[in-house]
C-alpha positions in Angstrom: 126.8 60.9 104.3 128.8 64.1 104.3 128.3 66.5 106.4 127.8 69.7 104.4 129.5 72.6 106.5 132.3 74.8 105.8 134.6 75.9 108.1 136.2 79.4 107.1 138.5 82.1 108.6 139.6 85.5 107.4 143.1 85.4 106.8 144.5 86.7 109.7 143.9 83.4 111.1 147.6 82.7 110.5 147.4 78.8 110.2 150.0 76.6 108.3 148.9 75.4 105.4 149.5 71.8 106.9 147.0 72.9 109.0 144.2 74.3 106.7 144.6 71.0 104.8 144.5 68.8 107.9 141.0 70.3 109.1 140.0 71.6 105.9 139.4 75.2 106.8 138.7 77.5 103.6 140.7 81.1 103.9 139.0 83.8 103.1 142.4 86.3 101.4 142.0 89.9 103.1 142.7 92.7 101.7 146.5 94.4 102.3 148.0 97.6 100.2 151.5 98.5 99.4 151.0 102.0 98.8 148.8 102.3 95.8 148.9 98.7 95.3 146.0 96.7 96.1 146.3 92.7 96.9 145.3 90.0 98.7 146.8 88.2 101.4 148.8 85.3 101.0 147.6 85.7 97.1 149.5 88.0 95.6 151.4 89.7 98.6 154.0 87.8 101.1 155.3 88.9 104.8 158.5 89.2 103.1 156.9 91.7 100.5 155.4 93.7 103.9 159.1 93.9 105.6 160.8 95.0 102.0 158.1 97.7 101.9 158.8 98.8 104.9 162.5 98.7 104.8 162.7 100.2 101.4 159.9 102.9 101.5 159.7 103.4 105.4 156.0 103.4 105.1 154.4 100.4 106.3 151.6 98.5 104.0 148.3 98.9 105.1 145.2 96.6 105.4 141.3 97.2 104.7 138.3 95.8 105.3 136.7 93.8 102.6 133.4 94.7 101.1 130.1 93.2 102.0 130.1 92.0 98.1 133.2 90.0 98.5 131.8 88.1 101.8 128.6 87.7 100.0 130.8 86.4 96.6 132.1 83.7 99.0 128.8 82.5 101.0 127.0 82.1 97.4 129.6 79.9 96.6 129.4 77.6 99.1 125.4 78.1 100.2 124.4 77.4 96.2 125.9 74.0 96.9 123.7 73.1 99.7 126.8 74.2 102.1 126.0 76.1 105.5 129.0 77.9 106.6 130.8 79.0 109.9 133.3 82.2 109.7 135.1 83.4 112.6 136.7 86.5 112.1 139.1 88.8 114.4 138.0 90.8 117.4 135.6 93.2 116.4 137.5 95.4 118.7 139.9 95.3 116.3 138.1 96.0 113.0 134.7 96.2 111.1 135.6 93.3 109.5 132.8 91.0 111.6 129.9 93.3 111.5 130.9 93.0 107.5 130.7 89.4 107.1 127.4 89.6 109.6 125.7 92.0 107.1 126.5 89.7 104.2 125.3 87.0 105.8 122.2 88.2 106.1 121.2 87.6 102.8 122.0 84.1 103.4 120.2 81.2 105.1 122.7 78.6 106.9 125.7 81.1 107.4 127.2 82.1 110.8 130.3 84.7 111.3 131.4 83.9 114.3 133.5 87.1 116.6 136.7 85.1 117.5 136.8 87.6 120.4 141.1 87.5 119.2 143.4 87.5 116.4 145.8 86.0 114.6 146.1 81.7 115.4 143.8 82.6 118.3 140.9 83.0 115.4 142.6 79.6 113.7 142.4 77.8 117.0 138.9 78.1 116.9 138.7 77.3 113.3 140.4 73.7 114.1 137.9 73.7 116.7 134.9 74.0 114.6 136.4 71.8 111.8 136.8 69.0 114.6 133.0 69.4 115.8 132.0 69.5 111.8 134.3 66.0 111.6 131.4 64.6 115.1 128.8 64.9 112.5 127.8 68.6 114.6 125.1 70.9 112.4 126.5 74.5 111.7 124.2 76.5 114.1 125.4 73.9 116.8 129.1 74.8 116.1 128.4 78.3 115.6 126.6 78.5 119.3 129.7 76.1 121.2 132.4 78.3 119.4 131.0 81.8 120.5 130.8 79.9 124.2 134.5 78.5 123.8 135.9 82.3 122.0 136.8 83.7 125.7 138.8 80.6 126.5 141.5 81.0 123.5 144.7 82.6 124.9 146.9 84.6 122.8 150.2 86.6 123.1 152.9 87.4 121.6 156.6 88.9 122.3 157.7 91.5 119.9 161.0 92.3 119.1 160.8 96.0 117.9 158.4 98.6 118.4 159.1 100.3 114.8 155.7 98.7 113.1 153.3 99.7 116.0 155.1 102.7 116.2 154.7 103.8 112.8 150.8 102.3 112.7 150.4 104.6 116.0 149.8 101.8 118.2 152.6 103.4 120.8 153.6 106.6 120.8 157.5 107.5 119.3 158.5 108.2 123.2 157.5 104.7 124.4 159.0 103.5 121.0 162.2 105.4 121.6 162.1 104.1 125.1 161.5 100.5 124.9 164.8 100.5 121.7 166.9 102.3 124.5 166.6 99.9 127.2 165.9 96.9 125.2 163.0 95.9 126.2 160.5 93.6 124.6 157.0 93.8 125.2 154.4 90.8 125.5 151.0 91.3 124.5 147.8 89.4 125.3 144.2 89.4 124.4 142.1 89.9 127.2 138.6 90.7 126.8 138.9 90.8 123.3 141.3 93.4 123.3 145.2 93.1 123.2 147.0 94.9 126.1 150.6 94.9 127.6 151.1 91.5 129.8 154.9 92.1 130.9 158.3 94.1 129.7 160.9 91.8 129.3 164.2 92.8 128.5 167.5 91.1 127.2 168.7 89.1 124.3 165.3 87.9 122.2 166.7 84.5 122.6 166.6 84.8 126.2 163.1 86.6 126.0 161.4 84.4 124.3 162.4 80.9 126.4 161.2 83.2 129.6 158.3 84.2 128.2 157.4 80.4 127.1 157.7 79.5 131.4 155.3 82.8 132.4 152.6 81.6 129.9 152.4 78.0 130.2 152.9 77.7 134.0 150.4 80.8 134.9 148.1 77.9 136.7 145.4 77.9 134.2 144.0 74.5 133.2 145.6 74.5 129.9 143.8 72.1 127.1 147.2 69.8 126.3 145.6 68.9 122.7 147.6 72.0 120.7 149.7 74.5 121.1 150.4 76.7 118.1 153.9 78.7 117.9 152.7 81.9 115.5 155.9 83.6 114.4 156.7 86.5 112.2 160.9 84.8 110.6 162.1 83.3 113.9 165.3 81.7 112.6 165.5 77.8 112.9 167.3 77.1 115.6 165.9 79.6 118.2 162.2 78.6 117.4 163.5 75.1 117.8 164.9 75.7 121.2 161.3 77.1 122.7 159.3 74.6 120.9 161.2 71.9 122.9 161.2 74.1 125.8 157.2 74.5 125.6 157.2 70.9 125.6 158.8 70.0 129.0 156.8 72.8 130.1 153.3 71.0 128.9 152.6 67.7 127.8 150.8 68.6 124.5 149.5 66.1 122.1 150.3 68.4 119.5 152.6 71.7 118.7 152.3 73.4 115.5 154.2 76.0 113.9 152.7 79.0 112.1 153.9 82.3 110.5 151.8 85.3 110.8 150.4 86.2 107.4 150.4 90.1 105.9 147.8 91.4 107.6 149.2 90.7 110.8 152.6 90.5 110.1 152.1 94.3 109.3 151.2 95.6 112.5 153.9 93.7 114.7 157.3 93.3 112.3 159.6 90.5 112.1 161.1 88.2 114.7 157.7 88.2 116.6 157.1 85.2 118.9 153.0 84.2 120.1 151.8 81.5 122.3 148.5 80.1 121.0 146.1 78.1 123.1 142.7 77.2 124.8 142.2 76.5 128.1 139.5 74.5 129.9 136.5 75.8 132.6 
């Protein structure tokens, strides 16, 4: 007999779509402006569309939070077919956008948003997650309690290459900006405590950066969980995200590695030619 629960993620989960169809997650399109344009992401708005905008206009696209209507448009759907349904959503240190879907589901028996506590593939790691306790025959509440338990043990970073989107978003100031393009340097970020802050400066050739970077992560001496490793990237040309992926895997023996590109809504925030590390670890 089917197990009737849905596994969903906003968006910004940044999975490939060889992975929403492998674990049959449902993706919930977020909202993302081009000036006075409104779309949806992934729907009618690519990360190439976000870069032109930028590079054409100088302004950067923006994102919003959706409406408790449009959460509550989506639950119907599934909870009129006898479906309960677990949502994990970014860091609600990061946006309204979970105490949204909590309000919407409300209204709802059977549905459970679930703080991912991160962002980008660190959400969609624990989307895979619940679709893989869904496929043991596990009841939505159950998934919905061991996600929230497992959120704090996803790791995230990512190494940008330029400053110019979080700049212009004011996520750095122009000095630091202007600072970091002088001397080259490229910053990794990491969620910690459901927050992103600044893990290391690295400076060099992005190449260079990014095969470093790969050795700092996945020999910090944490237990890593060696069942999947996701390689988040915002138009890392072939070759180079070929070189770390095969790096990464002398590093770790992982059963699986997975490539991803950051959607709009993230995509946004940190510009092209960004590199993230995406795993869980164990207690």
């Amino acid at each position: 007999m089917e197990n009737k629960v849905i596994i969903a993620a906003d968006s910004t989960c940044d999975l490939s779509p060889e992975l929403i169809e492998k674990y049959n997650i449902e993706i919930i399109p977020l909202p993302v402006n081009l000036g006075d344009k409104p779309c949806l992401d992934g729907v009618d708005v690519t990360v190439d569309d976000v870069f032109n905008y930028f590079d054409t206009t100088g302004e950067l696209a923006t994102t919003s939070a959706p409406t408790v209507g449009y959460y509550e448009d989506f639950y119907k759907k599934w909870t009129d077919e006898g479906y309960t349904v677990v949502h994990t959503s970014i860091s609600l240190k990061f946006t309204v956008t979970h105490n949204i879907a909590q309000q919407a589901a409300a209204k709802f028996p059977g549905v459970y948003p679930i703080d991912s506590r991160s962002i980008s593939s660190g959400m969609g790691l624990l989307a895979i997650h619940g679709a893989m306790l869904r496929d043991q025959g596990l009841e939505g509440w159950q998934i919905a309690e061991k996600l929230r338990d497992e959120a704090d043990n996803i790791r995230v970073s990512f190494v940008l290459d330029t400053l110019k989107y979080m700049r212009k978003g004011g996520r750095c100031s122009g000095i630091a900006a202007f600072g970091a393009n002088m001397l080259n340097l490229k910053p990794c970020l990491e969620t910690k405590d459901a927050a992103l802050v600044v893990k290391k400066k690295y400076r060099g050739k992005i190449e260079n950066v990014f095969m470093q970077y790969a050795e700092d992560m996945l020999t910090s001496g944490e237990n890593i969980d060696k069942s999947i490793l996701l390689l988040t990237h915002s138009g890392i040309d072939k070759k180079t995200l070929k070189a770390v992926r095969k790096r990464c895997a002398e590093l770790v023996d992982f059963d699986e590695i997975y490539e991803c590109n950051t959607g709009c809504s993230v995509s946004v925030h940190c510009g092209p030619n960004t590199l993230g590390l995406i795993y869980a670890i164990k207690d």
